[in-house]
C-alpha positions as CSV (number, residue, x, y, z in Angstrom):
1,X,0.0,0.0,0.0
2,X,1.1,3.2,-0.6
3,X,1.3,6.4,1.6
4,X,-1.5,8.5,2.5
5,X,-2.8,10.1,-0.9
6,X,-0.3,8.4,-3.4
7,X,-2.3,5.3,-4.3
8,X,-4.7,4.3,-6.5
9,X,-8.0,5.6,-6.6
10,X,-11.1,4.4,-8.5
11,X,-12.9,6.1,-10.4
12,X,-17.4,6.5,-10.4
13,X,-19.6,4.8,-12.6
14,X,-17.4,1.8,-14.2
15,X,-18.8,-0.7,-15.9
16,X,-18.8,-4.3,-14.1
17,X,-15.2,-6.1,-14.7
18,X,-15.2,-9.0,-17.5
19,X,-13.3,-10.8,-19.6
20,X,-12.9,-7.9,-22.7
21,X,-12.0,-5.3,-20.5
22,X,-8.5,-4.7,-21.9
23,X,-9.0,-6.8,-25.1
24,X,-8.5,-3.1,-27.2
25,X,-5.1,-3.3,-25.8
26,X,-1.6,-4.7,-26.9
27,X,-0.6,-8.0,-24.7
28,X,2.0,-5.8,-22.3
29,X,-0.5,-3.0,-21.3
30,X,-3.3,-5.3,-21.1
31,X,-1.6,-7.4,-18.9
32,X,-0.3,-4.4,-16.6
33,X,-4.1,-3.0,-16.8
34,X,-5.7,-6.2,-15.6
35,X,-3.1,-6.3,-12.8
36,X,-3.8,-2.5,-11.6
37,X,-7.5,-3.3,-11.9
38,X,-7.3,-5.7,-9.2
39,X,-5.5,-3.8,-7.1
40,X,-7.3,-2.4,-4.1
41,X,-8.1,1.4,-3.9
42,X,-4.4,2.7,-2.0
43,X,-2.3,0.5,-3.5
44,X,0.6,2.0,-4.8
45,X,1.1,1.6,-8.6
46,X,4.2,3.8,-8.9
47,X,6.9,2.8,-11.7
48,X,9.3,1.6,-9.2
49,X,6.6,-0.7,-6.9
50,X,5.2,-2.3,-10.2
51,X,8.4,-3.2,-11.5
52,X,8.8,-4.9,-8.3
53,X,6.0,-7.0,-8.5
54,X,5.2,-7.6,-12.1
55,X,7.8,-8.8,-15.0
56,X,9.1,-5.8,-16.8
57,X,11.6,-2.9,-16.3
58,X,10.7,0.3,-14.6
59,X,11.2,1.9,-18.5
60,X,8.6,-0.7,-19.8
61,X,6.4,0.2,-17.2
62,X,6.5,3.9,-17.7
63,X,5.9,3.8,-21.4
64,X,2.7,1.6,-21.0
65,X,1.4,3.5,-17.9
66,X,1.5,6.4,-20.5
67,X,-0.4,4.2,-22.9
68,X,-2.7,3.4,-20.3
69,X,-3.7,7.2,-19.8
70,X,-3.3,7.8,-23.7
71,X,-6.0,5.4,-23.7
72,X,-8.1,7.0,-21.2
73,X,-7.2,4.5,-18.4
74,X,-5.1,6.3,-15.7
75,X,-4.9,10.0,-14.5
76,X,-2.9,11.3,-12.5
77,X,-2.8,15.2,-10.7
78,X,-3.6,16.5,-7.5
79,X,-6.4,17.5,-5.2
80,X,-7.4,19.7,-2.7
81,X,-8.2,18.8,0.7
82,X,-10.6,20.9,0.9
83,X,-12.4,19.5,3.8
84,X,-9.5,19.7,6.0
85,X,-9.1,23.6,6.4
86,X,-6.2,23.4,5.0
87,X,-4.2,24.3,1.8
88,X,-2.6,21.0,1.1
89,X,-3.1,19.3,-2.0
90,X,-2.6,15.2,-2.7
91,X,-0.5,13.7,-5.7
92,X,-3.4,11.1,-7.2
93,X,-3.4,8.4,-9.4
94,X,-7.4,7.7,-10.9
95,X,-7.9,4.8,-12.7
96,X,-11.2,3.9,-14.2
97,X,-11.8,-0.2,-16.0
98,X,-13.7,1.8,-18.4
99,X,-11.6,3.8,-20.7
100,X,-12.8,7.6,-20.9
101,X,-12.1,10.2,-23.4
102,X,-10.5,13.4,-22.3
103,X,-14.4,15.3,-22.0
104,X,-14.7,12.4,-19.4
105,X,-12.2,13.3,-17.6
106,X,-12.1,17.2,-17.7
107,X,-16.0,17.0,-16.3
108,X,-14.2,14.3,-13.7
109,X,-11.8,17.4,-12.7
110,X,-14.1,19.8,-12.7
111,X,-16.1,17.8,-10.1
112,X,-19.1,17.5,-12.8
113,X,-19.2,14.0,-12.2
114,X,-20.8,13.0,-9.0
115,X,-18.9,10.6,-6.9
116,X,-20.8,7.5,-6.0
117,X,-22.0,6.8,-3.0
118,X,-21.0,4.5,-0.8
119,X,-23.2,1.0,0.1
120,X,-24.0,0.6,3.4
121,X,-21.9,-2.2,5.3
122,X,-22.6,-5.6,4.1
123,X,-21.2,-8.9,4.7
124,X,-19.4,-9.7,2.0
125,X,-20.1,-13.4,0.6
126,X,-17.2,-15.7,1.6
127,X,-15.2,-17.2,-1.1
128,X,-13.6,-20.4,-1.7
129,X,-9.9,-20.9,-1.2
130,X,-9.9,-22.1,-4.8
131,X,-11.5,-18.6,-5.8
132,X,-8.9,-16.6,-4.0
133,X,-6.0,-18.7,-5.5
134,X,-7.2,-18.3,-8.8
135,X,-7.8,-14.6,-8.3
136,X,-4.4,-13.8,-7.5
137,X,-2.9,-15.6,-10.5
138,X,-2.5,-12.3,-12.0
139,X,0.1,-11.1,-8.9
140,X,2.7,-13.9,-9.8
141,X,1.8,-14.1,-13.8
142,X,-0.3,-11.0,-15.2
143,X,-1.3,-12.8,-18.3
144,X,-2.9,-15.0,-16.6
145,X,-5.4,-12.1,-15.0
146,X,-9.3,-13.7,-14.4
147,X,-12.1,-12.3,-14.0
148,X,-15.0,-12.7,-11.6
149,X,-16.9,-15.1,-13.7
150,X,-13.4,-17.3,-14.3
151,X,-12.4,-17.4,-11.1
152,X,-15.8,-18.8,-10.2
153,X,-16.2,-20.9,-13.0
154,X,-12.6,-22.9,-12.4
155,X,-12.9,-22.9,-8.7
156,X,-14.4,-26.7,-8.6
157,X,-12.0,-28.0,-10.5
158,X,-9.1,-26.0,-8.2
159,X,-11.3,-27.8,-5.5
160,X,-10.5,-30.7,-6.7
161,X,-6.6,-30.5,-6.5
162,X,-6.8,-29.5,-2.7
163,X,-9.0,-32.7,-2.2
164,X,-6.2,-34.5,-3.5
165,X,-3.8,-32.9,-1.1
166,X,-2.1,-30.5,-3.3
167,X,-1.2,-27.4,-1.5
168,X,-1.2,-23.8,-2.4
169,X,2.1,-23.2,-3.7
170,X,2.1,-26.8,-5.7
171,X,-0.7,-25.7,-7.6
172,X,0.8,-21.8,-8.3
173,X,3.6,-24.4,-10.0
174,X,1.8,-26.2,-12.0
175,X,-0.2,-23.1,-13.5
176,X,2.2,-20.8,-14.0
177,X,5.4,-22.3,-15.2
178,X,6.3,-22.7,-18.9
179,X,3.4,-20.3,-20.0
180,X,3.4,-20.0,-23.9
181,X,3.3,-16.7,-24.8
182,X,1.4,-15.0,-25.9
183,X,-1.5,-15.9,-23.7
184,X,-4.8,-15.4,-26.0
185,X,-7.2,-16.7,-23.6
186,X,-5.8,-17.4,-19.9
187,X,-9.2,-18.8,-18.8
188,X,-9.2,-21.6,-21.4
189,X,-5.6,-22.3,-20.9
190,X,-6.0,-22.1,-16.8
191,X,-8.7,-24.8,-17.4
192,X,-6.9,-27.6,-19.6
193,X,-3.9,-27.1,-17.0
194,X,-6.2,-28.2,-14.1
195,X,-7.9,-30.7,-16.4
196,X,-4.5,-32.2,-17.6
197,X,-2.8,-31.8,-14.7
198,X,-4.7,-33.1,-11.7
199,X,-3.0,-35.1,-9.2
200,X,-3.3,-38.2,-8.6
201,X,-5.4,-38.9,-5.6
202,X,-3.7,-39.8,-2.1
203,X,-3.2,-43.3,-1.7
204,X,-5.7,-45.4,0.9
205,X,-3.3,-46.4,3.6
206,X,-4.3,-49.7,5.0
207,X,-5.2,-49.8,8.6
208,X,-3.2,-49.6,11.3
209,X,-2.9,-53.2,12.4
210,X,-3.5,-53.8,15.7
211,X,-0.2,-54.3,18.2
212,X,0.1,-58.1,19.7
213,X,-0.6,-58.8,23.0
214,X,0.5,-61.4,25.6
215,X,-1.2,-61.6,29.2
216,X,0.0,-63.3,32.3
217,X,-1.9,-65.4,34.5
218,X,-2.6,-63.2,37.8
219,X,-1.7,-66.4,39.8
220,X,1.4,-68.2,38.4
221,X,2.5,-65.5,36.1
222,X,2.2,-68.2,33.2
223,X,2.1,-66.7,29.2
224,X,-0.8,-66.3,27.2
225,X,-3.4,-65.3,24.7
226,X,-5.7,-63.2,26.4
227,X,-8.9,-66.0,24.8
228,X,-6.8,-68.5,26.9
229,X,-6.9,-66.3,30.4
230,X,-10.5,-66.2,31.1
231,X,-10.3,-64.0,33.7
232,X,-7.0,-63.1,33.9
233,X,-6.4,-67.1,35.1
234,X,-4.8,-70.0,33.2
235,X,-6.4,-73.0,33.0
236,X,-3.9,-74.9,35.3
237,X,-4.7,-72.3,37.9
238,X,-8.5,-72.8,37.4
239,X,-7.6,-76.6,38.2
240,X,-8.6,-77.9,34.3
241,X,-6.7,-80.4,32.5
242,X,-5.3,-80.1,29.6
243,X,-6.7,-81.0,26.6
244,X,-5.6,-84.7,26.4
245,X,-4.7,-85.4,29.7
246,X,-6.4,-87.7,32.5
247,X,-4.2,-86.7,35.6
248,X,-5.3,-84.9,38.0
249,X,-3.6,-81.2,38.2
250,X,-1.6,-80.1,40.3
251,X,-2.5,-77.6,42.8
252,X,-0.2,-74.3,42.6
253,X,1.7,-75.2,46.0
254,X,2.9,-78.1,44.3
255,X,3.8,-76.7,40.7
256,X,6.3,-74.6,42.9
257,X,7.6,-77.3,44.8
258,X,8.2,-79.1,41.4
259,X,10.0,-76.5,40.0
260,X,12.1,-76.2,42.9
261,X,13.2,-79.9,42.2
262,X,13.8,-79.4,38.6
263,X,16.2,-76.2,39.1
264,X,18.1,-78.3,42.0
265,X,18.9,-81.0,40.1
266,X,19.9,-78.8,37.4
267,X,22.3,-77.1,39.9
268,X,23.6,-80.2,40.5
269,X,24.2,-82.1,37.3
270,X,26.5,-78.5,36.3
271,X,28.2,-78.7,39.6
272,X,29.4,-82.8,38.7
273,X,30.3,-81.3,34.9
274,X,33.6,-80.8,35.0
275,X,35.0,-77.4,33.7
């Protein structure tokens, strides 16, 4: 944005913004005038800031600016505070979508042209990421400057690259680089790029599987799969045989007593091994 008074300032009674507003043109100031036009009022469209931002030397940009007011674009003078008691006048840059001949513009001067005024407060209607990306194609590639009715109607297919995970600056890629040139029509070619170039959609990961899990018996501390711990309690704890088997179990007392033996007489037979 530019300083108080140095920005851009619209001008009244302009026609709605479409698709042939430039179209009388040549390609360089058309582009330049599509990117001003977007531009919110206090912006500042000095030589020096739009060579900064758009693809063409600060000589380039001066000679078309010149064109653009040739063509009845872009004024630029002063005006009078006149509200503010004071004598101090404001460098202003006008810029009117509709081109306007110099009667236009001397009425515009002379104050003979009634400013509009202004809407009350309304909520403006929210608009889809896709809308906004597309809308501010112009910023990184002028010639590639949409209108209203683009924007809107390429926004579902734009849509349907960030349902496929592609981000923000993945899709600025894929629309703006290697642009022929010239651009005739940047809606149509905007359109076969998201048409040709949609990403593949994100694969279906399989499902987590679920981690194993072994339990112990609460009594004896055996192993197990929990279907075989009713409970929380082995089957030798519950006092069933196993499957096979016509002995009667043993009770826990003796399990431990048995294993006692076993570990002695394997303390034993490594004390008689010789080294």
């Amino acid at each position: 944005m530019a300083n108080p008074g140095y920005g851009k300032r619209s001008a009244p009674d302009q026609h709605r913004r479409s698709a042939h507003d430039f179209a009388h043109l040549p390609p360089r100031e058309a582009a330049i005038a599509a990117y001003v036009d977007r531009l919110p009022d206090g912006a500042d469209i000095s030589v020096k800031t739009l060579a900064k931002q758009l693809p063409y030397g600060q000589c380039a940009l001066r000679t078309a600016l010149n064109n653009l007011q040739r063509a009845g674009h872009l004024r630029r003078g002063r005006e009078h505070l006149a509200d503010s008691g004071s004598r101090r006048w404001i460098t202003r840059s006008w810029w009117s979508r509709t081109a306007r001949d110099d009667d236009w513009w001397a009425a515009f001067t002379r104050g003979a042209v009634p400013e509009p005024e202004q809407p009350p407060d309304r909520a403006r209607p929210s608009r889809s990421r896709a809308h906004i990306l597309l809308a501010a194609l112009g910023r990184t590639a002028p010639v590639l400057s949409l209108s209203q009715a683009d924007c809107a109607a390429l926004a579902p297919l734009l849509t349907e690259w960030f349902a496929r995970g592609a981000s923000d600056e993945y899709a600025v890629q894929a629309l703006t680089s290697g642009l022929p040139f010239p651009v005739h029509h940047p809606a149509a070619l905007l359109r076969k790029r998201l048409t040709d170039k949609l990403p593949p959609p994100e694969p279906v990961l399989p499902a987590a599987r679920p981690p194993l899990r072994i339990l112990e018996c609460a009594k004896c501390g055996a192993p197990g799969r929990p279907e075989a711990l009713p409970g929380g309690i082995c089957g030798a704890c519950r006092g069933e045989r196993a499957p096979g088997c016509h002995n009667t179990p043993l009770s826990p007392s003796e399990v431990r007593s048995r294993v006692a033996e076993i570990r002695g007489a394997m303390n034993a037979r490594r004390e008689r091994t010789p080294a």
